[in-house]
mmCIF file of the N, C-alpha and C atoms, coordinates in Angstrom:
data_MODEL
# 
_entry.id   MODEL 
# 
loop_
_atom_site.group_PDB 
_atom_site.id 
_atom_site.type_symbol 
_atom_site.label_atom_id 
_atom_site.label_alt_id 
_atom_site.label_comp_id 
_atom_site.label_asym_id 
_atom_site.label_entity_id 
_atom_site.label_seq_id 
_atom_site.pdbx_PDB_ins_code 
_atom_site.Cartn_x 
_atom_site.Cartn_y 
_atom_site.Cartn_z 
_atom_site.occupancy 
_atom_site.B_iso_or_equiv 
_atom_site.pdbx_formal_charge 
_atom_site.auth_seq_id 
_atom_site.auth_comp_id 
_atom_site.auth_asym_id 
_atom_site.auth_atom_id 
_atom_site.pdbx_PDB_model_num 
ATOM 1   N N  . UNK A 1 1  ? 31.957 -118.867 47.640 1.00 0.00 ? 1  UNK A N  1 
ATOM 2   C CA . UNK A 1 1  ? 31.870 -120.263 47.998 1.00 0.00 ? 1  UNK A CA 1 
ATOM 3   C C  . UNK A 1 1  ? 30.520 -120.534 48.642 1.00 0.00 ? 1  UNK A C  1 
ATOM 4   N N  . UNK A 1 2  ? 29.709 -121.378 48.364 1.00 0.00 ? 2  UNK A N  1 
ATOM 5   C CA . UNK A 1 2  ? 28.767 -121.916 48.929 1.00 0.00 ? 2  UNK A CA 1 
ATOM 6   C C  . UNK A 1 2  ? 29.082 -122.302 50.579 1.00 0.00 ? 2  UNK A C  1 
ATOM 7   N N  . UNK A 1 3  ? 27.979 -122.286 51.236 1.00 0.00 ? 3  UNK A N  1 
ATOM 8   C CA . UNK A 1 3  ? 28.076 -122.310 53.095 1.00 0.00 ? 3  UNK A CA 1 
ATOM 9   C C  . UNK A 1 3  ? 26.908 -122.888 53.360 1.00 0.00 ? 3  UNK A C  1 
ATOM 10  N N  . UNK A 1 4  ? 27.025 -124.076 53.893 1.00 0.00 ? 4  UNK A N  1 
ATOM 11  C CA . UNK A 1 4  ? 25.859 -124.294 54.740 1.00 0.00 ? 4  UNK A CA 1 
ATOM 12  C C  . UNK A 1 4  ? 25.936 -125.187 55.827 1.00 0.00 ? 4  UNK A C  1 
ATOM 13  N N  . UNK A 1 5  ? 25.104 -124.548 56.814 1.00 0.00 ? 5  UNK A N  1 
ATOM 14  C CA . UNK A 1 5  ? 25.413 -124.726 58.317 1.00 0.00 ? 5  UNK A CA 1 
ATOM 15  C C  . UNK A 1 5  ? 24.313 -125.409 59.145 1.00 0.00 ? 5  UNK A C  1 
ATOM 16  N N  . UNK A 1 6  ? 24.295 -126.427 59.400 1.00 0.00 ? 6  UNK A N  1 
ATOM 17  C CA . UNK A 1 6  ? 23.180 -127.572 59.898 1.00 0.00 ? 6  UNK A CA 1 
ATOM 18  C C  . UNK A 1 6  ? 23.309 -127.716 61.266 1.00 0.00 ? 6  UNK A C  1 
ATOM 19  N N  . UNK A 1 7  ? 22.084 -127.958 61.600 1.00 0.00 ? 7  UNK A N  1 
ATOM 20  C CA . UNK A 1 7  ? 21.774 -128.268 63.336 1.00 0.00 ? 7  UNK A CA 1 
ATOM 21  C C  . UNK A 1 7  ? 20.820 -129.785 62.922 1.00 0.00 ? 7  UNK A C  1 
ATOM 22  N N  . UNK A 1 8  ? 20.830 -130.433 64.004 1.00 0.00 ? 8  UNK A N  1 
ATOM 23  C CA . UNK A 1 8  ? 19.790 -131.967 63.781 1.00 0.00 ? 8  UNK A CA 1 
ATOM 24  C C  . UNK A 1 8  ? 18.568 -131.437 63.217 1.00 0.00 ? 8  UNK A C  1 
ATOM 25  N N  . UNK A 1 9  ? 18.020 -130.755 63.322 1.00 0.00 ? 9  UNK A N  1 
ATOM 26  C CA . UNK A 1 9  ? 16.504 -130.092 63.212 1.00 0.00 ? 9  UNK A CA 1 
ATOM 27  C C  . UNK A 1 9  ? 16.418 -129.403 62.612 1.00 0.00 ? 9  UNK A C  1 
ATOM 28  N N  . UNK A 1 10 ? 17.718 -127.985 61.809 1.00 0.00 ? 10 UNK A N  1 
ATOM 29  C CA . UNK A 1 10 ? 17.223 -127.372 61.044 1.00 0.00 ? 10 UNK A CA 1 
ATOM 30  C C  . UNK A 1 10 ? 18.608 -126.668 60.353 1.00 0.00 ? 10 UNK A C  1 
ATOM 31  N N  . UNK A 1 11 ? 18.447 -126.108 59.442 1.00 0.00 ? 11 UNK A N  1 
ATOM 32  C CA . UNK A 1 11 ? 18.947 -125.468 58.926 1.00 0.00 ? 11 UNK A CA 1 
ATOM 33  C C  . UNK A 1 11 ? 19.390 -123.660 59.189 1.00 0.00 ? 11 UNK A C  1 
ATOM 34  N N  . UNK A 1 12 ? 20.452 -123.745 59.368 1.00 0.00 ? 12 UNK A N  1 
ATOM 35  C CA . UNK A 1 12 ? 20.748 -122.429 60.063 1.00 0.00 ? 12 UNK A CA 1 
ATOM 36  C C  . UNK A 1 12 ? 21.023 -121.572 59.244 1.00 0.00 ? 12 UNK A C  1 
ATOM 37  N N  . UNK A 1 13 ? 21.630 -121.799 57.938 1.00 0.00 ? 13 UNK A N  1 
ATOM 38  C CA . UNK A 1 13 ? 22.618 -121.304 57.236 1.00 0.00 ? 13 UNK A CA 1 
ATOM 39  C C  . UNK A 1 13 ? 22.485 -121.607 55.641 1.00 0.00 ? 13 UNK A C  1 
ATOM 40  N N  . UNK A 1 14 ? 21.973 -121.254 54.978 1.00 0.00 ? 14 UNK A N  1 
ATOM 41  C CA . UNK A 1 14 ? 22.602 -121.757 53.200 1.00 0.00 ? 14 UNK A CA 1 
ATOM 42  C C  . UNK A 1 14 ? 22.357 -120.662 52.550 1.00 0.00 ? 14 UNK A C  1 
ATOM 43  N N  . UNK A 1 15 ? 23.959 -120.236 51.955 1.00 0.00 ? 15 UNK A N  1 
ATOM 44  C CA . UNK A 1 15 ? 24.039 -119.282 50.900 1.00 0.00 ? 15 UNK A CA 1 
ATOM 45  C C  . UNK A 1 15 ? 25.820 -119.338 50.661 1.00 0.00 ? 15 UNK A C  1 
ATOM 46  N N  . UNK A 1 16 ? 25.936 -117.843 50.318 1.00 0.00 ? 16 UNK A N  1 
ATOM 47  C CA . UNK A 1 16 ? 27.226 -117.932 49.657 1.00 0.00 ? 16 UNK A CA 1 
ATOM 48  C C  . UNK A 1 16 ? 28.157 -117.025 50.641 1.00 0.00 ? 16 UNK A C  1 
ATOM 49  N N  . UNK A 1 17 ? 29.513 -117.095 50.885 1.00 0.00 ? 17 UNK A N  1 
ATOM 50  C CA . UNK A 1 17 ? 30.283 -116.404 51.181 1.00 0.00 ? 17 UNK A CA 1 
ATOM 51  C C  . UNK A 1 17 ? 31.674 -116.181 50.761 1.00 0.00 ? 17 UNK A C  1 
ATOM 52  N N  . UNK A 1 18 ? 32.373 -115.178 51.699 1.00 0.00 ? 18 UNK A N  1 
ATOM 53  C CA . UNK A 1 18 ? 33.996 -115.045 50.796 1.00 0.00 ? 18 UNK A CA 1 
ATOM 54  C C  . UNK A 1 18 ? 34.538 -115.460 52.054 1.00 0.00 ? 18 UNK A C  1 
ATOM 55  N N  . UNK A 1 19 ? 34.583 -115.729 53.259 1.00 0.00 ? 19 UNK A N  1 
ATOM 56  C CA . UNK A 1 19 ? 35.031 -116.166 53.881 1.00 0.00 ? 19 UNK A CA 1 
ATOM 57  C C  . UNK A 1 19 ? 34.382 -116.512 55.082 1.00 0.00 ? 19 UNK A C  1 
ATOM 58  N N  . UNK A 1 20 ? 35.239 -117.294 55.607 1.00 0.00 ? 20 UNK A N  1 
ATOM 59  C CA . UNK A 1 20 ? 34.570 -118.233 57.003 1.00 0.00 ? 20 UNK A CA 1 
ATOM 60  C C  . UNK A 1 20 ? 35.458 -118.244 57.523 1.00 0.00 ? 20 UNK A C  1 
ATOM 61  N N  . UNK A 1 21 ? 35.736 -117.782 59.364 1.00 0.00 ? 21 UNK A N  1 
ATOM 62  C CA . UNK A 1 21 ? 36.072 -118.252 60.432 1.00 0.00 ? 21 UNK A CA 1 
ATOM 63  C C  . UNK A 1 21 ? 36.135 -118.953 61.443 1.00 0.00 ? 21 UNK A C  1 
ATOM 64  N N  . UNK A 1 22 ? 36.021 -120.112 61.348 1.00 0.00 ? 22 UNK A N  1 
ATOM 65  C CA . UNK A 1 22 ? 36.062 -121.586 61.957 1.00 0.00 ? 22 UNK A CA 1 
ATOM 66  C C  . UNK A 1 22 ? 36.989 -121.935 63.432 1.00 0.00 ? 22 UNK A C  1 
ATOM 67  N N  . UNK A 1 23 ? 35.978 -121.836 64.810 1.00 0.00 ? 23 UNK A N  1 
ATOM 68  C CA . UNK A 1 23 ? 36.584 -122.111 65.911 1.00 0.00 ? 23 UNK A CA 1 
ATOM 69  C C  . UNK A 1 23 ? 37.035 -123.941 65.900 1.00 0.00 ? 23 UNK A C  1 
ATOM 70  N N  . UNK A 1 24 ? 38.222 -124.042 65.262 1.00 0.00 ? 24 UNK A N  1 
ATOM 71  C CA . UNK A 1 24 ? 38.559 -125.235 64.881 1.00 0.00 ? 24 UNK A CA 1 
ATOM 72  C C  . UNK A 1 24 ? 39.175 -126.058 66.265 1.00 0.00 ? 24 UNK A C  1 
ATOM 73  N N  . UNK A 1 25 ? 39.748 -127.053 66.134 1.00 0.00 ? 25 UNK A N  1 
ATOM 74  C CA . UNK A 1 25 ? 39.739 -127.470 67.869 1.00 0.00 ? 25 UNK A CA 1 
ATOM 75  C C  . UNK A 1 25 ? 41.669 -127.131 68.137 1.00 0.00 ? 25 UNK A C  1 
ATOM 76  N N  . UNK A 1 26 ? 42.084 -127.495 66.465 1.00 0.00 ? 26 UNK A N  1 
ATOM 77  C CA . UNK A 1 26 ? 43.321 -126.966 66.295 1.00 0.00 ? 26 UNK A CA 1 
ATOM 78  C C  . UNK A 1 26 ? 43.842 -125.742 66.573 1.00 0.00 ? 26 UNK A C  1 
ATOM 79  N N  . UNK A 1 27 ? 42.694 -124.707 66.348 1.00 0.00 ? 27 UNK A N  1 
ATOM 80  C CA . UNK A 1 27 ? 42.661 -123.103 67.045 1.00 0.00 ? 27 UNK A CA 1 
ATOM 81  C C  . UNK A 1 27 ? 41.875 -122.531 66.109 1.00 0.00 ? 27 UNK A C  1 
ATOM 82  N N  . UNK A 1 28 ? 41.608 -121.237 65.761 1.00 0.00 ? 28 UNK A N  1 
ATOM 83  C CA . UNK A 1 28 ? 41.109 -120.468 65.017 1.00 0.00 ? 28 UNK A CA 1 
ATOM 84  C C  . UNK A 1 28 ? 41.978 -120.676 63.794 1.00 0.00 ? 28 UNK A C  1 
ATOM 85  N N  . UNK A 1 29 ? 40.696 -120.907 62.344 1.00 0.00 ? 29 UNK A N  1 
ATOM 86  C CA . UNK A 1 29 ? 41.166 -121.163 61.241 1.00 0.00 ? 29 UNK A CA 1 
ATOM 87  C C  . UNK A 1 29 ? 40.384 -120.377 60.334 1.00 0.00 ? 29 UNK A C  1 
ATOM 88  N N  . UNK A 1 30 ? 40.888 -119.743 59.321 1.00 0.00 ? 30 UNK A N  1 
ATOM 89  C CA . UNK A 1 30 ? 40.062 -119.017 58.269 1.00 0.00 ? 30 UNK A CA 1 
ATOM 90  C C  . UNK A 1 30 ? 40.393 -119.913 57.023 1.00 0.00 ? 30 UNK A C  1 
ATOM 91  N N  . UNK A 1 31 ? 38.757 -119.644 56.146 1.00 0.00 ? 31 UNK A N  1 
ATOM 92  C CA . UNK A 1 31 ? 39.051 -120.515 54.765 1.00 0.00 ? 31 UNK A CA 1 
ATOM 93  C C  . UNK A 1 31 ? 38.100 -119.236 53.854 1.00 0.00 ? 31 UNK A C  1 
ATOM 94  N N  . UNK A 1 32 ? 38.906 -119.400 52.797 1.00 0.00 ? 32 UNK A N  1 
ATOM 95  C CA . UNK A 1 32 ? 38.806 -118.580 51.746 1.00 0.00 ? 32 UNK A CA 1 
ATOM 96  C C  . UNK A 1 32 ? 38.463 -119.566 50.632 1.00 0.00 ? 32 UNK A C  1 
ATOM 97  N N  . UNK A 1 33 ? 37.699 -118.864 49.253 1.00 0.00 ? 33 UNK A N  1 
ATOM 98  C CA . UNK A 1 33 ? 37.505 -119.728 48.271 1.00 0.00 ? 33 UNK A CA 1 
ATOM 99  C C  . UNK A 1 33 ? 38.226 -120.241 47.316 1.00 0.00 ? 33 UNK A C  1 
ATOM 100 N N  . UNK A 1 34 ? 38.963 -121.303 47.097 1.00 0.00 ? 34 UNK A N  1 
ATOM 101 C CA . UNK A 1 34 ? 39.390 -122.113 46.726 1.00 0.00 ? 34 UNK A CA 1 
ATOM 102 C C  . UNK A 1 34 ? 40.443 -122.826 47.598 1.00 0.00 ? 34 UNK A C  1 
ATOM 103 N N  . UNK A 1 35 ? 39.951 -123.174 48.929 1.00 0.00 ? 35 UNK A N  1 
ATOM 104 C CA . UNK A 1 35 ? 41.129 -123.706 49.971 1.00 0.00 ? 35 UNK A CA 1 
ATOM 105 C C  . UNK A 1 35 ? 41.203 -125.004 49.920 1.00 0.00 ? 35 UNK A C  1 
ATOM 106 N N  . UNK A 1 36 ? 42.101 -125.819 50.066 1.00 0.00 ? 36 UNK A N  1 
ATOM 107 C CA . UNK A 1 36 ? 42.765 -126.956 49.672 1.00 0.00 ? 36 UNK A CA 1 
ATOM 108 C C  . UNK A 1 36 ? 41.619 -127.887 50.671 1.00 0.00 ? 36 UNK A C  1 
ATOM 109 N N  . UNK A 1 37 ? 40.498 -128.935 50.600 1.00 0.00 ? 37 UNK A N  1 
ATOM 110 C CA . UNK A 1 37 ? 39.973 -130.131 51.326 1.00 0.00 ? 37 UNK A CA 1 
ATOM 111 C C  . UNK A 1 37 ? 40.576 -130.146 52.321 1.00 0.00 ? 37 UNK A C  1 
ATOM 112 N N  . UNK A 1 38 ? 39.467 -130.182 53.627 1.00 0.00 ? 38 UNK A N  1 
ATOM 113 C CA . UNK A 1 38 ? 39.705 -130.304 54.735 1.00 0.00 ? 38 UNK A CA 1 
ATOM 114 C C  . UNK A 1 38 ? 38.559 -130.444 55.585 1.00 0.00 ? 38 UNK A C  1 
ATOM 115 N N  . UNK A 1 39 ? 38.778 -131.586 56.498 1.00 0.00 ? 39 UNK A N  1 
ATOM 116 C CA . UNK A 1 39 ? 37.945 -131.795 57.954 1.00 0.00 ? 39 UNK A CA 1 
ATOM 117 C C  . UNK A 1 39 ? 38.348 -131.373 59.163 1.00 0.00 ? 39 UNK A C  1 
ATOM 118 N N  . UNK A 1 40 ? 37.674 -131.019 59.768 1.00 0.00 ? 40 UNK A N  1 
ATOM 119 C CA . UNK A 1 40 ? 38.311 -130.482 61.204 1.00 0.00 ? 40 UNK A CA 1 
ATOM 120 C C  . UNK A 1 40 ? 36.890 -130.368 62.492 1.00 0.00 ? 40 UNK A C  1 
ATOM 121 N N  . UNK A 1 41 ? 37.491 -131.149 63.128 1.00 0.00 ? 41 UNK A N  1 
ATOM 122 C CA . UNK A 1 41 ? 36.077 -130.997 64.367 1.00 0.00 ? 41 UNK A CA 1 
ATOM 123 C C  . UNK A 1 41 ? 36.297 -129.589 65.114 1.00 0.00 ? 41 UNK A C  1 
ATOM 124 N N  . UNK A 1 42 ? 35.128 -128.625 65.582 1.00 0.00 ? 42 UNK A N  1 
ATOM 125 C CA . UNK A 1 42 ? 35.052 -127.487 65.868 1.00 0.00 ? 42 UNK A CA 1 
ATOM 126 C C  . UNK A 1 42 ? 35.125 -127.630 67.460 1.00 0.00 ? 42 UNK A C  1 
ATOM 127 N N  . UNK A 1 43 ? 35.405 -126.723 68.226 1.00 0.00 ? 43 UNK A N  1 
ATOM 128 C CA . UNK A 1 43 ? 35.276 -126.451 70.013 1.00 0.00 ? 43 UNK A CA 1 
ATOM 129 C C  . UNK A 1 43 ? 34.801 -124.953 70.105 1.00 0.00 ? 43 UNK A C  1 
ATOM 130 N N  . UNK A 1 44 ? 34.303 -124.904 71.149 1.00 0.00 ? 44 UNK A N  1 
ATOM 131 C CA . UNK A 1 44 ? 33.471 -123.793 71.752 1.00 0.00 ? 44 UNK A CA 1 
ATOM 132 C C  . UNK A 1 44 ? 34.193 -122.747 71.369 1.00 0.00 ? 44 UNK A C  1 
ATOM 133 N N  . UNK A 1 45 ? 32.941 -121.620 70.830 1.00 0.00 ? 45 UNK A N  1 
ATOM 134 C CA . UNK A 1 45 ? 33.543 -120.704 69.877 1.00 0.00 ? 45 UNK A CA 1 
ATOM 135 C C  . UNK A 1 45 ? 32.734 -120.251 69.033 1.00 0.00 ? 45 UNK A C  1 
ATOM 136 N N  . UNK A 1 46 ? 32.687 -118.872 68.576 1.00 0.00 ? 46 UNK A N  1 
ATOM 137 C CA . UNK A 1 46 ? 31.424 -118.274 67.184 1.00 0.00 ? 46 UNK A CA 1 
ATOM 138 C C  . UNK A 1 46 ? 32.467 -118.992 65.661 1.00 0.00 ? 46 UNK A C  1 
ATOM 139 N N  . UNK A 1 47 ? 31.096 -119.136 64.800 1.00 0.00 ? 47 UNK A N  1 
ATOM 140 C CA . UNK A 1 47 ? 31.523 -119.412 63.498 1.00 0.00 ? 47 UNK A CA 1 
ATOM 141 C C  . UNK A 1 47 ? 31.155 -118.197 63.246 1.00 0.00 ? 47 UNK A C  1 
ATOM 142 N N  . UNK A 1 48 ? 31.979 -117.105 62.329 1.00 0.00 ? 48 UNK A N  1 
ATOM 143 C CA . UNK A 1 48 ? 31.533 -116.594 61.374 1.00 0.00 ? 48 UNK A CA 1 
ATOM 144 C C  . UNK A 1 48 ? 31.416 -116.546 60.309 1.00 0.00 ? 48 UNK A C  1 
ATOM 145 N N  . UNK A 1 49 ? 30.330 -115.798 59.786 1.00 0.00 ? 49 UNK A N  1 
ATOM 146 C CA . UNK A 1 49 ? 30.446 -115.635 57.975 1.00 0.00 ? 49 UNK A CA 1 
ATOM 147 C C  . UNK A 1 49 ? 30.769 -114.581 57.119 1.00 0.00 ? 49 UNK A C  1 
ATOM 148 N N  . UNK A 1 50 ? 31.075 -114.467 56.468 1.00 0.00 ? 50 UNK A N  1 
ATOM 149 C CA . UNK A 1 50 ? 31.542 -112.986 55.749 1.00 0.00 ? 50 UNK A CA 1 
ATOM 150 C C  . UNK A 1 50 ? 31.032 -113.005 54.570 1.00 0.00 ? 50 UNK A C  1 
ATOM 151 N N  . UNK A 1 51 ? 29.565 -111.838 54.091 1.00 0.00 ? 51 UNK A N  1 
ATOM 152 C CA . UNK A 1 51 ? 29.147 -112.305 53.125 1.00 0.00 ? 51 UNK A CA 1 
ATOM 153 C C  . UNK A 1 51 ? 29.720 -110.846 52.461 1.00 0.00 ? 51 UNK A C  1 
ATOM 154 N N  . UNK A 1 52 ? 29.224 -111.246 50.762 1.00 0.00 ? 52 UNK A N  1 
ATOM 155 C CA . UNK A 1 52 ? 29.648 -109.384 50.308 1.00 0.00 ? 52 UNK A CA 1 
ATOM 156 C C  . UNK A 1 52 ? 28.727 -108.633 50.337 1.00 0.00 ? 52 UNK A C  1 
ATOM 157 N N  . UNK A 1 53 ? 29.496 -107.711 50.690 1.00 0.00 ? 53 UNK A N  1 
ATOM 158 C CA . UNK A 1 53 ? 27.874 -106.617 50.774 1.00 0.00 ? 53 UNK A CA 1 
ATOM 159 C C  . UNK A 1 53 ? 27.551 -106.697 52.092 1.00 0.00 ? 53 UNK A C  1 
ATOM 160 N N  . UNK A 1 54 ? 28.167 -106.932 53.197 1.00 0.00 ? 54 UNK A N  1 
ATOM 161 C CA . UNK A 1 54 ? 27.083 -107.118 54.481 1.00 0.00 ? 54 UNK A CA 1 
ATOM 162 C C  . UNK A 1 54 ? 28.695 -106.842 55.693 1.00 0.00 ? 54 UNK A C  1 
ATOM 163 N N  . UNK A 1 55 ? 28.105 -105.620 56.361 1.00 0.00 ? 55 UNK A N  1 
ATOM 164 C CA . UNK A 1 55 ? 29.587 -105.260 56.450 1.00 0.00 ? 55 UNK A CA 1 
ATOM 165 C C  . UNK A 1 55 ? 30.172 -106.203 57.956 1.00 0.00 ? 55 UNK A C  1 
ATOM 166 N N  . UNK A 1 56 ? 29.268 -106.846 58.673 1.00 0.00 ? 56 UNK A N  1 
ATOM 167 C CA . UNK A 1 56 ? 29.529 -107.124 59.794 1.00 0.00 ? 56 UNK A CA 1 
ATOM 168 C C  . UNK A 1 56 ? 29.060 -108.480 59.691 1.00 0.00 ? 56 UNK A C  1 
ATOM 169 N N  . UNK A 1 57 ? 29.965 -109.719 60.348 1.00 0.00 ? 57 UNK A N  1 
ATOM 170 C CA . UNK A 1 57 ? 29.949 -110.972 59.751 1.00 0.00 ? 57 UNK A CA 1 
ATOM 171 C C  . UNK A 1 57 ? 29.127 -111.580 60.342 1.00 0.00 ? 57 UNK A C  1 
ATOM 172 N N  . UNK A 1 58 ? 28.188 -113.092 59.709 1.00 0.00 ? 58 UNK A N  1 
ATOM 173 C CA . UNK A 1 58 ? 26.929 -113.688 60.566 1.00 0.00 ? 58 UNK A CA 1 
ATOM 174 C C  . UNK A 1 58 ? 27.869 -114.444 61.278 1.00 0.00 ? 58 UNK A C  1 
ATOM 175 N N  . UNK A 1 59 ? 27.553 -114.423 62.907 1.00 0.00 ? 59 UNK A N  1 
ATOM 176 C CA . UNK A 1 59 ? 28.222 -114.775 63.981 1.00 0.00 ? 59 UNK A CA 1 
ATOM 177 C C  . UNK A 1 59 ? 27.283 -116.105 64.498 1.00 0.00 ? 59 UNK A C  1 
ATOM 178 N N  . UNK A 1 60 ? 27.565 -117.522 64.652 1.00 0.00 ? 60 UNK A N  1 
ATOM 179 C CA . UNK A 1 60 ? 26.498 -118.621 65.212 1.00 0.00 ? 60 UNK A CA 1 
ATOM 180 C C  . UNK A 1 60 ? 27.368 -119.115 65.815 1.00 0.00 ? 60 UNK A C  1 
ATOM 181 N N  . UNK A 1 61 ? 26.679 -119.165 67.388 1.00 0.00 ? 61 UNK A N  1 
ATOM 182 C CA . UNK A 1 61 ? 27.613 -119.535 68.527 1.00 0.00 ? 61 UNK A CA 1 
ATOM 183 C C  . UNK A 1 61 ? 27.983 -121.073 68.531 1.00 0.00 ? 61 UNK A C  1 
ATOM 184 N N  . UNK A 1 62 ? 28.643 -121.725 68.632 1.00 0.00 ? 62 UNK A N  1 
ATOM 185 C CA . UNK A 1 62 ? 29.468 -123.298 68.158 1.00 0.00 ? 62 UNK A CA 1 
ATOM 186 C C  . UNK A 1 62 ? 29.318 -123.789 69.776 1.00 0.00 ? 62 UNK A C  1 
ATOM 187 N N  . UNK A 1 63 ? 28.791 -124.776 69.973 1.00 0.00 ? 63 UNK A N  1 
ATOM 188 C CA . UNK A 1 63 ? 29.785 -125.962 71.382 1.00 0.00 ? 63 UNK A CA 1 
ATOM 189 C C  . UNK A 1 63 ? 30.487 -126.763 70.780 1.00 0.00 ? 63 UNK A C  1 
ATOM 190 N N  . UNK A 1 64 ? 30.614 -127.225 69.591 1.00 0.00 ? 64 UNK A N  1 
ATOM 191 C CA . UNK A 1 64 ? 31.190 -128.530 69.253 1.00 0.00 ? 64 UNK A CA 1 
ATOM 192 C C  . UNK A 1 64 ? 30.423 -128.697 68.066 1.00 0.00 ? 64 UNK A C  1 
ATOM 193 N N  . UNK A 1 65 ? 30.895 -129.666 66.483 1.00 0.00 ? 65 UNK A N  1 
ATOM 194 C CA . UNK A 1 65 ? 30.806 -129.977 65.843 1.00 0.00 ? 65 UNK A CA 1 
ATOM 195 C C  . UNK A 1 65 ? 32.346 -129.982 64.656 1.00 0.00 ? 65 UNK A C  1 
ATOM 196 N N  . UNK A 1 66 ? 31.777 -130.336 63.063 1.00 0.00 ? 66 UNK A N  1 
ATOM 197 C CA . UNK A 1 66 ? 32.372 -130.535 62.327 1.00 0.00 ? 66 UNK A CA 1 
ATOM 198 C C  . UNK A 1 66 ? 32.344 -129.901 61.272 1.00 0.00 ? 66 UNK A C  1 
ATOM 199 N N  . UNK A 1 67 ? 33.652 -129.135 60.667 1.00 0.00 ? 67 UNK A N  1 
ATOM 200 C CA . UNK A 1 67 ? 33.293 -128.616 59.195 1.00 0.00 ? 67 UNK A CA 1 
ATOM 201 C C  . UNK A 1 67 ? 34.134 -129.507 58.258 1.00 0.00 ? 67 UNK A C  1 
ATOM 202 N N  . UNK A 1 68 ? 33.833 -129.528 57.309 1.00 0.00 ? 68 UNK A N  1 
ATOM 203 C CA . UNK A 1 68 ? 34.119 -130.135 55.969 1.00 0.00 ? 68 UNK A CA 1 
ATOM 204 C C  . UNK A 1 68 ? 34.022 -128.981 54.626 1.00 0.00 ? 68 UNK A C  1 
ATOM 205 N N  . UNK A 1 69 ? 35.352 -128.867 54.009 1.00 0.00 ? 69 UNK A N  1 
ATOM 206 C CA . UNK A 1 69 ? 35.119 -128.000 53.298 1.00 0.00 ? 69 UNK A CA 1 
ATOM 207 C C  . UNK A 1 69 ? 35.823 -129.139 51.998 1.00 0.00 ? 69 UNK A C  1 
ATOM 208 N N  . UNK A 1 70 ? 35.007 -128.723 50.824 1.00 0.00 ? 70 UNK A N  1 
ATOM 209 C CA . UNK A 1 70 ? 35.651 -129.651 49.576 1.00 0.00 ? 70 UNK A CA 1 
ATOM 210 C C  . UNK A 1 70 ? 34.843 -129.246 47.947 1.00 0.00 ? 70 UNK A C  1 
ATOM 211 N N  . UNK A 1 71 ? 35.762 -128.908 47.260 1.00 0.00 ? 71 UNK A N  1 
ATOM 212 C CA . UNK A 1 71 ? 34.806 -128.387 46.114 1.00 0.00 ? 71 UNK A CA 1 
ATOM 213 C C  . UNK A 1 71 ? 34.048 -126.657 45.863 1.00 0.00 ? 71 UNK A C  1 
ATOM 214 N N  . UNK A 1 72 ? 35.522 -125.711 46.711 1.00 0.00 ? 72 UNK A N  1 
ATOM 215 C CA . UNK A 1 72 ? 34.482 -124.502 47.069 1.00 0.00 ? 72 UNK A CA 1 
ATOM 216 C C  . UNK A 1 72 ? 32.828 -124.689 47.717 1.00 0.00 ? 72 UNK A C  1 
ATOM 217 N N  . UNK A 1 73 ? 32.973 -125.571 48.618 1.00 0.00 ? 73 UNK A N  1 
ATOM 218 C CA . UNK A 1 73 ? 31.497 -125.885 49.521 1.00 0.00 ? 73 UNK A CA 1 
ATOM 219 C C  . UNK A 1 73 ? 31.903 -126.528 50.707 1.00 0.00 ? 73 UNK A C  1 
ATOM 220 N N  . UNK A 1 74 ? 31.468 -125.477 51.754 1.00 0.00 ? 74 UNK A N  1 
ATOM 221 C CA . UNK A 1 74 ? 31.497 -126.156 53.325 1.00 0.00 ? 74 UNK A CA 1 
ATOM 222 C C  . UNK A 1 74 ? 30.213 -126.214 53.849 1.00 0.00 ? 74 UNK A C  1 
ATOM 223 N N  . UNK A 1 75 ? 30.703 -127.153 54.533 1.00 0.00 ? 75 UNK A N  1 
ATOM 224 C CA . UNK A 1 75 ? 29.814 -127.777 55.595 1.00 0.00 ? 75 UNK A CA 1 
ATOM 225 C C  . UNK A 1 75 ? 29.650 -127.827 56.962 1.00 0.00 ? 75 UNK A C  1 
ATOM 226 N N  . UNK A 1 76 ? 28.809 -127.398 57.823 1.00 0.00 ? 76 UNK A N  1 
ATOM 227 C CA . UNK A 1 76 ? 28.868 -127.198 58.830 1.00 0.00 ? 76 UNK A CA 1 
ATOM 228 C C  . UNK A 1 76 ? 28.006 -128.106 60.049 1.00 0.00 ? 76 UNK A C  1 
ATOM 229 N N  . UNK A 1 77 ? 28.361 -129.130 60.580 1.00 0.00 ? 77 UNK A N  1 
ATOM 230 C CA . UNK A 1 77 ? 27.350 -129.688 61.637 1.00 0.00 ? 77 UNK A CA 1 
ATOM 231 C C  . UNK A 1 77 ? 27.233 -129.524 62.856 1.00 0.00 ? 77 UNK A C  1 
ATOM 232 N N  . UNK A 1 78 ? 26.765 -129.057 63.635 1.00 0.00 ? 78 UNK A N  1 
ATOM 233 C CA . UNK A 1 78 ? 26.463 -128.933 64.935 1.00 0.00 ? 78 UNK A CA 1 
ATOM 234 C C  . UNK A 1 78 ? 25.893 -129.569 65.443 1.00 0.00 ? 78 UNK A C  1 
# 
């Protein structure tokens, strides 16, 4: 699934992964590729990424924002 993870100023994040761990405000949420559309505002907390091939996941520390996942492609704003 495509990933990409935005700050006002820059770009933190764009490539591909098999999964994402999302400090959601609902609680900790994992999304896998082909997961059903969804918004969810994030709370303090690491996002991770899980790419293949890379045995230990990219960890970016969260205060708050929004993911949007739709179309095997999330979105990440901070």
């Amino acid at each position: 699934m495509k990933v990409k993870v935005l700050e006002l100023e820059k770009k933190l994040f764009d490539g591909e992964a098999d999964k994402i761990v999302v400090p959601a405000v609902e609680g900790e949420m994992c999304i896998l590729p082909n997961h059903i559309s969804i918004i969810t505002s994030m709370k303090k907390g690491n996002l991770k990424i899980y790419r293949k091939g890379v045995e230990r996941p990219l960890s970016i520390p969260v205060t708050s924002g929004v993911c949007s996942f739709s179309d095997d492609c999330a979105m990440f704003i901070l």
